[in-house]
C-alpha positions as CSV (number, residue, x, y, z in Angstrom):
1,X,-38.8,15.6,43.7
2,X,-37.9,19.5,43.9
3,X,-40.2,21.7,43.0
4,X,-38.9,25.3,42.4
5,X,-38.5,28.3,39.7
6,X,-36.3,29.4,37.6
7,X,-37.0,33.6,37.1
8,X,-41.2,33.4,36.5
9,X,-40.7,29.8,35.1
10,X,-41.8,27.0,37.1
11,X,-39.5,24.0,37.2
12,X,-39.6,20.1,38.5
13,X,-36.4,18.3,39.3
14,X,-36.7,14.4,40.0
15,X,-34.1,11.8,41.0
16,X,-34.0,8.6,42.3
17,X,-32.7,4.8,41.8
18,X,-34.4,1.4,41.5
19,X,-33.3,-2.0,42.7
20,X,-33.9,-5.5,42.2
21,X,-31.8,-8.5,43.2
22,X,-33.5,-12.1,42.3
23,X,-32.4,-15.4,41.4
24,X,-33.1,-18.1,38.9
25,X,-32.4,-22.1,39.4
26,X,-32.5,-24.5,36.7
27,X,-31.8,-28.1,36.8
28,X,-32.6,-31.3,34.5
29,X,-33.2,-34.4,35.9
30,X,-34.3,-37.9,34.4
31,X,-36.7,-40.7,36.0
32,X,-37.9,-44.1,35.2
33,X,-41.4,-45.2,33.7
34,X,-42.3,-47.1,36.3
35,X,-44.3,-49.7,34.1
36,X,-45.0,-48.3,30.7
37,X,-47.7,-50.5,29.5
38,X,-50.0,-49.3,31.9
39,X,-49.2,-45.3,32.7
40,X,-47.2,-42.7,32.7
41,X,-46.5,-42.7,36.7
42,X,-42.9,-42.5,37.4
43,X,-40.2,-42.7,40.1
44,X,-40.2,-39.5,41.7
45,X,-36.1,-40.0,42.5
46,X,-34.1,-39.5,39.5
47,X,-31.7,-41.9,38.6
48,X,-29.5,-39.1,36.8
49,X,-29.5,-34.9,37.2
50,X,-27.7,-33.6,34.3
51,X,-27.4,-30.1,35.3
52,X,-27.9,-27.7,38.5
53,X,-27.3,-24.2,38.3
54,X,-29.0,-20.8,39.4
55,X,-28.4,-17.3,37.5
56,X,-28.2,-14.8,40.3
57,X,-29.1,-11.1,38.6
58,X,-28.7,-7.9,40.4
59,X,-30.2,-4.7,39.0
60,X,-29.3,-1.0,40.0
61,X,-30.7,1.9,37.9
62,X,-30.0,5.7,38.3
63,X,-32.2,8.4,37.0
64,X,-32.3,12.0,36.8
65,X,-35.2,14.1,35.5
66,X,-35.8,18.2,34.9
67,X,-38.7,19.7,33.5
68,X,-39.2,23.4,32.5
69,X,-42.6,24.9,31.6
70,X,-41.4,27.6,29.4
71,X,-45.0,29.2,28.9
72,X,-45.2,28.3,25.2
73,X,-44.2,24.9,26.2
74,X,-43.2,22.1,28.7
75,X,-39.7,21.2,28.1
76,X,-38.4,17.7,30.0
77,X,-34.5,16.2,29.8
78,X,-33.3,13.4,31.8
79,X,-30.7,10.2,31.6
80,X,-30.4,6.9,33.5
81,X,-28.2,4.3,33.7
82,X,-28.3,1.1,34.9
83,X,-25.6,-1.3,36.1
84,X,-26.6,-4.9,35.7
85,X,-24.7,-7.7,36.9
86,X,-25.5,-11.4,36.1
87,X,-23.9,-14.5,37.0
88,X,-24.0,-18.6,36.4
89,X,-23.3,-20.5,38.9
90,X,-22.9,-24.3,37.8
91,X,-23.8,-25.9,41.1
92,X,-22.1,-29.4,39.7
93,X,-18.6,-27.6,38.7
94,X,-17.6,-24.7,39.6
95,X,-15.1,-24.2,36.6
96,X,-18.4,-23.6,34.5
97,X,-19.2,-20.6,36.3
98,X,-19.8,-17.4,34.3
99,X,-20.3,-13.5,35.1
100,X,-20.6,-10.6,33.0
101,X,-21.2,-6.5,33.9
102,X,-24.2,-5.9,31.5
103,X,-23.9,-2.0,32.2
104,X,-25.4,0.0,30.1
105,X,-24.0,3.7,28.8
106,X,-25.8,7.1,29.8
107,X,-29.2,6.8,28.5
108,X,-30.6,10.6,27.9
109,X,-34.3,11.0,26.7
110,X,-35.7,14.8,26.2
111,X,-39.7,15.6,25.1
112,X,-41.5,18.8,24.6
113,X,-44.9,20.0,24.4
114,X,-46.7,23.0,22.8
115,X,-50.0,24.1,22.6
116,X,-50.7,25.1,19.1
117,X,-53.9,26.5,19.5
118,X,-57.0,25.9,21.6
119,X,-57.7,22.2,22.2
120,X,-54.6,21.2,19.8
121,X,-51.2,20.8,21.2
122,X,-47.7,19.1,18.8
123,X,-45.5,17.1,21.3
124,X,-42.3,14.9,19.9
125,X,-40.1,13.0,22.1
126,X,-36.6,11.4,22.2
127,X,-35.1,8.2,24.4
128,X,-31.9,6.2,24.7
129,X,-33.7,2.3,25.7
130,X,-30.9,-0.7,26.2
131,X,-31.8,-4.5,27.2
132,X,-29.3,-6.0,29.6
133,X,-27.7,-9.6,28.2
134,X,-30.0,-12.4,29.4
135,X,-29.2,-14.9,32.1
136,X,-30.1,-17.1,28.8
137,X,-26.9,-16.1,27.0
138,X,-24.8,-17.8,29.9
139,X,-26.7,-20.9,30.1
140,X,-23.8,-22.5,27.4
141,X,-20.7,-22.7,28.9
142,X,-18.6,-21.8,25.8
143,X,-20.3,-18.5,25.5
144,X,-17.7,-15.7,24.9
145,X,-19.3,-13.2,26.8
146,X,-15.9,-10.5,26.1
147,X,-17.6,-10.1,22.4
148,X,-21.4,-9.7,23.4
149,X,-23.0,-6.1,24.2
150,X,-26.6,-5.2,25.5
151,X,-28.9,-4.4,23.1
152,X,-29.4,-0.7,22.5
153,X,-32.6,1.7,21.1
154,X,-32.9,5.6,19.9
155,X,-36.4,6.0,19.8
156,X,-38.4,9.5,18.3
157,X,-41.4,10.2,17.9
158,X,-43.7,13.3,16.8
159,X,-47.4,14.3,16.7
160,X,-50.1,16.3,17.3
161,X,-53.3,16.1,19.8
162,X,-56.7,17.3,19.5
163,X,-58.9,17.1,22.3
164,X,-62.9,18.3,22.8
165,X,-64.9,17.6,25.2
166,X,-67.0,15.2,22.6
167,X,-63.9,14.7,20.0
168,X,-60.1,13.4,21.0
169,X,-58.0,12.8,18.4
170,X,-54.0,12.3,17.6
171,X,-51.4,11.1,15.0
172,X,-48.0,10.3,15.7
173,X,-45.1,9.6,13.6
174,X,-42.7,7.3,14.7
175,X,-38.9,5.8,14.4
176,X,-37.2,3.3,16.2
177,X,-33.5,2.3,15.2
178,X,-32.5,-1.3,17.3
179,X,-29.0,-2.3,17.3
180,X,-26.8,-4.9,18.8
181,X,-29.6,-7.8,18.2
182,X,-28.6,-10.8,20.8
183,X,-29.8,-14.3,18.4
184,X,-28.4,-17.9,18.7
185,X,-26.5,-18.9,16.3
186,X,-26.0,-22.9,15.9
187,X,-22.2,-24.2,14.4
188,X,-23.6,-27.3,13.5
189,X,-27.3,-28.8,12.7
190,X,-28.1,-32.0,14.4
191,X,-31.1,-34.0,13.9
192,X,-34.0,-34.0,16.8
193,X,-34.3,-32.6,19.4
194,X,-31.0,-31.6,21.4
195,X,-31.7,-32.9,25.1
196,X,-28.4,-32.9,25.9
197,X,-27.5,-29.6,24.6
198,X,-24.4,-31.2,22.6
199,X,-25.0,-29.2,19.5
200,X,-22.5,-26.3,19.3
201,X,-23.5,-22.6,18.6
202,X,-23.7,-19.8,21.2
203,X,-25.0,-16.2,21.3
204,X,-24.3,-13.2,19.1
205,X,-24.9,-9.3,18.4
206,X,-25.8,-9.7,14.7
207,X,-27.8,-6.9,13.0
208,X,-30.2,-4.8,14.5
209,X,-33.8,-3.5,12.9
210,X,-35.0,-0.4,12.0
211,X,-38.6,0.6,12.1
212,X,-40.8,4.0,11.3
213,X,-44.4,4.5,11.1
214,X,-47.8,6.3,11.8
215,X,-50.3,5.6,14.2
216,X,-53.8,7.8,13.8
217,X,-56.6,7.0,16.8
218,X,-59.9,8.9,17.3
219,X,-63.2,8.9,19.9
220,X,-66.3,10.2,19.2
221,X,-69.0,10.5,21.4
222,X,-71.7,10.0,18.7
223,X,-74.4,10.5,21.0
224,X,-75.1,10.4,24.6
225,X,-74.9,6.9,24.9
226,X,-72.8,5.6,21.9
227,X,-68.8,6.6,21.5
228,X,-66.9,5.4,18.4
229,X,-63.5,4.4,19.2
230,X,-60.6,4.2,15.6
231,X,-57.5,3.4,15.2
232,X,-55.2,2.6,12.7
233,X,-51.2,1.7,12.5
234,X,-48.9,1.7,9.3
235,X,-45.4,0.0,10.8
236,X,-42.5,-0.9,8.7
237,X,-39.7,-3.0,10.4
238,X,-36.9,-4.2,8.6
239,X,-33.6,-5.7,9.1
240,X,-30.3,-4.1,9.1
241,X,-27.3,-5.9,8.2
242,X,-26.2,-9.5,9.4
243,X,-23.1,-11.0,9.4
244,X,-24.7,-14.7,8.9
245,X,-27.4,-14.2,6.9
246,X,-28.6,-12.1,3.6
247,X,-31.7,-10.7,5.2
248,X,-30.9,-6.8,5.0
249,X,-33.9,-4.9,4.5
250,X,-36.4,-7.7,5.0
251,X,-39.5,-7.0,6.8
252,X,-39.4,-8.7,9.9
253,X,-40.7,-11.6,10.8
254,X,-44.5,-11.9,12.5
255,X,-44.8,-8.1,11.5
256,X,-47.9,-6.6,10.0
257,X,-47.6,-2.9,8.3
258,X,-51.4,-2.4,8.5
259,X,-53.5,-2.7,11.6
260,X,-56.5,-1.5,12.3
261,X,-59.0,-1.0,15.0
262,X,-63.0,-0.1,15.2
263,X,-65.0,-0.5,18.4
264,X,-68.5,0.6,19.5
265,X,-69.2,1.4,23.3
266,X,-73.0,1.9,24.5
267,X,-73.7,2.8,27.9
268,X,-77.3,3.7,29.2
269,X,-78.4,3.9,32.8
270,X,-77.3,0.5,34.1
271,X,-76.7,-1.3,30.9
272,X,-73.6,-1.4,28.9
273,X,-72.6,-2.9,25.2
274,X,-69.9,-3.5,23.3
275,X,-68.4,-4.4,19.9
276,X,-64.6,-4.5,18.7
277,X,-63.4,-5.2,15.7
278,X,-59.7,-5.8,15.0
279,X,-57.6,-6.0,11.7
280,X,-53.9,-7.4,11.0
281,X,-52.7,-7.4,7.8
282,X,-50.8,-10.2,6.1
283,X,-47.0,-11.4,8.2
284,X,-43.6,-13.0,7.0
285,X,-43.4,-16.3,9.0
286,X,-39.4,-16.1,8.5
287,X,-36.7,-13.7,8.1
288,X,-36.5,-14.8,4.5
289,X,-40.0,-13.3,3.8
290,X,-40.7,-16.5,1.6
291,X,-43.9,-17.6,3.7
292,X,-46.7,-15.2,4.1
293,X,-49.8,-15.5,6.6
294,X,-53.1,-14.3,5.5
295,X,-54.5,-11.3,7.1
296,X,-57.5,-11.4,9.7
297,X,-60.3,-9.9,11.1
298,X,-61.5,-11.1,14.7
299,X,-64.5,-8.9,16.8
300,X,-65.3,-9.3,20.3
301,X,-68.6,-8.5,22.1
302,X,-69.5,-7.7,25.1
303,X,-72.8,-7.1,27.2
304,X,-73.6,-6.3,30.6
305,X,-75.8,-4.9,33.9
306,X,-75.3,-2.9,37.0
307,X,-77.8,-3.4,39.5
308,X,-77.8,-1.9,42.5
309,X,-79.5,-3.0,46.1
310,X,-80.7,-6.0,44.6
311,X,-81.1,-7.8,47.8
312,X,-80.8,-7.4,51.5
313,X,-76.6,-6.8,52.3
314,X,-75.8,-6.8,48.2
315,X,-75.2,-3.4,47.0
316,X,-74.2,-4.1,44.1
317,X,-74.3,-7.0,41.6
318,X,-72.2,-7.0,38.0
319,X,-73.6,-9.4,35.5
320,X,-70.9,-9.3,32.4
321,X,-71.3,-11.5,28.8
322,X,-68.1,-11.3,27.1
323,X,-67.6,-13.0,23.7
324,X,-64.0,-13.2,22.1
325,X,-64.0,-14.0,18.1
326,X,-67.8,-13.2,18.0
327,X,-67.5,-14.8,14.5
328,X,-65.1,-18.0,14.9
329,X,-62.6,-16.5,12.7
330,X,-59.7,-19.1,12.1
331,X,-56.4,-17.4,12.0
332,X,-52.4,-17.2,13.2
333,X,-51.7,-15.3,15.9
334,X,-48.9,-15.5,17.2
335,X,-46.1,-15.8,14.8
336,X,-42.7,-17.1,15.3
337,X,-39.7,-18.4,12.7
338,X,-41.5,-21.0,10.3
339,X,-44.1,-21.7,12.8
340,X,-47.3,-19.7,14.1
341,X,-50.1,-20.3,17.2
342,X,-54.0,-20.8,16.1
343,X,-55.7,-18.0,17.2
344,X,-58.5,-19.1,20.1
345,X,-62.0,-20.0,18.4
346,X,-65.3,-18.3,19.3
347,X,-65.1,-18.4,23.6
348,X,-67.9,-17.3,25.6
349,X,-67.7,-16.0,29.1
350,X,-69.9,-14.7,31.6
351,X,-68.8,-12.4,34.7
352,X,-70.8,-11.9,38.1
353,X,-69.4,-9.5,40.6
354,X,-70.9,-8.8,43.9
355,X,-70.3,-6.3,46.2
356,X,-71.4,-6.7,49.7
């Protein structure tokens, strides 16, 4: 970091890299049921490994940073690249072995600042993101890695902030174009499960998806001891064009346009409370947008007491009550092509922390 001026200006200059170097290992190996009538117990020596092989990954990014406080407003610029390279080596023959330079291009990003008024203050932002190709993508050994890219991001966003000492709020507009999606595509449907990974099909850049949006949050201190805490986000993600299946400007899958948030924080000498209420609206459970999951509603709740020198050598002790899905909402969470995770039922916890 170089802190210096330019004329009356003052400016910050930052550079540096980051490194990481790790290693995967994967194998698959089969054993016999000892005696299946009467357990599961088997011989821990296999009697076949199918496959051995580690992905080595090495990781080197670059980055380079300036910001200029211009008076009316705090100007940034910087790029960063990164060189990624990642490797399969098939520890059972070495002919399998596969390596690809998942580099990415200069990535530039530039934001701004500027105080409006008192208290208020409009900010917008702009960044290059990439995502390296997966050690994933070289797990099948016909994968034509000359004809696969790294997944690449131009993100912008623009808003305003207003911020009291009782009253912070914001809204932000959002864009987000995503190209070069990495999917599996399968040559040939077999029936079952594929345990020994004969099916044909590797990995392609197919499409992309574009997204825009609003998100509007705000904190009240209501009174000394309550705050009010809102949110709410309006997202719209689509598809862009792919070569193997009609899904252009489809909403994508396990996305909700509406989400909302409303919580309640209480705070009094040593006691603290606590409700949150959450809403997703309804999601496509596949790219066709021909199944649609139901919206929800889950609330947590929370409870809790400091107390100090409660005993001889404790000076502190943290009692805590936390419930999740105060209600025992049933829902999806987590949604995935044609398939979705029940959401946790009602789940009550409680928290004691001691400090000695």
């Amino acid at each position: 970091i170089w802190n210096t001026q330019i004329g009356d200006m003052d400016n910050v200059l930052r550079a540096g890299l980051w490194y990481e170097d790790y290693n995967r290992e994967e194998s698959r190996d089969w054993h016999k049921i000892i005696d299946s009538k009467t357990s599961f117990y088997y011989d821990h020596i296999p009697y076949w490994v199918q496959y051995s092989r580690e992905f080595p990954v090495e990781t080197i990014m670059y980055y380079l940073e300036d910001e200029l406080d211009l008076g009316v407003a705090k100007v940034r610029l910087g790029a960063k690249q990164f060189n990624v390279d990642v490797k399969k080596n098939d520890l059972f023959d070495a002919n399998n072995n596969l390596a690809v330079s998942s580099d990415s291009d200069v990535l530039f990003s530039a934001g701004f600042v500027a105080p409006l008024a008192d208290n208020l203050e409009f900010f917008g932002g702009f960044a290059q993101n990439y995502a390296a190709i997966k050690d994933a993508v070289l797990e099948r050994d016909d994968a034509d890695l000359s004809v696969i890219e790294p997944e690449t991001a131009d993100n912008i966003d623009l808003g305003v902030r207003y911020s009291t000492p009782g009253f912070n709020a914001s809204l932000t507009y959002y864009t987000i174009k995503f190209d070069n999606r990495i999917r599996f595509v399968s040559a040939e449907q077999s029936e079952g499960i594929d345990f020994l990974e004969e099916g044909a099909g590797g990995y392609v850049n197919d499409g992309g998806v574009e997204s825009d949006g609003i998100e509007a949050s705000a904190q009240w201190q209501a009174t000394e001891y309550l705050s009010v805490y809102a949110s709410y986000t309006y997202n719209n993600s689509e598809y862009a064009e792919s070569r193997y299946e009609d899904i252009e400007g489809n909403t994508v899958l396990g996305t909700a346009k509406d989400m909302a948030v409303l919580s309640l924080d209480y705070a009094k000498s040593n006691y603290i409370a606590g409700l949150s209420t959450k809403y997703v609206g309804p999601r496509f459970m596949d790219q066709a947008n021909l199944t649609e999951v139901e919206e929800y509603v889950v609330s947590d709740f929370y409870a809790g007491v400091v107390l100090d020198n409660v005993a001889s050598g404790i000076k502190s002790l943290d009692v805590r009550l936390t419930v999740n899905n105060l209600f025992d909402e049933s829902y999806l969470g987590t949604v995935v092509a044609g398939a979705g995770w029940i959401g946790a039922p009602r789940t009550a916890a409680i928290n004691v922390k001691a400090a000695f």
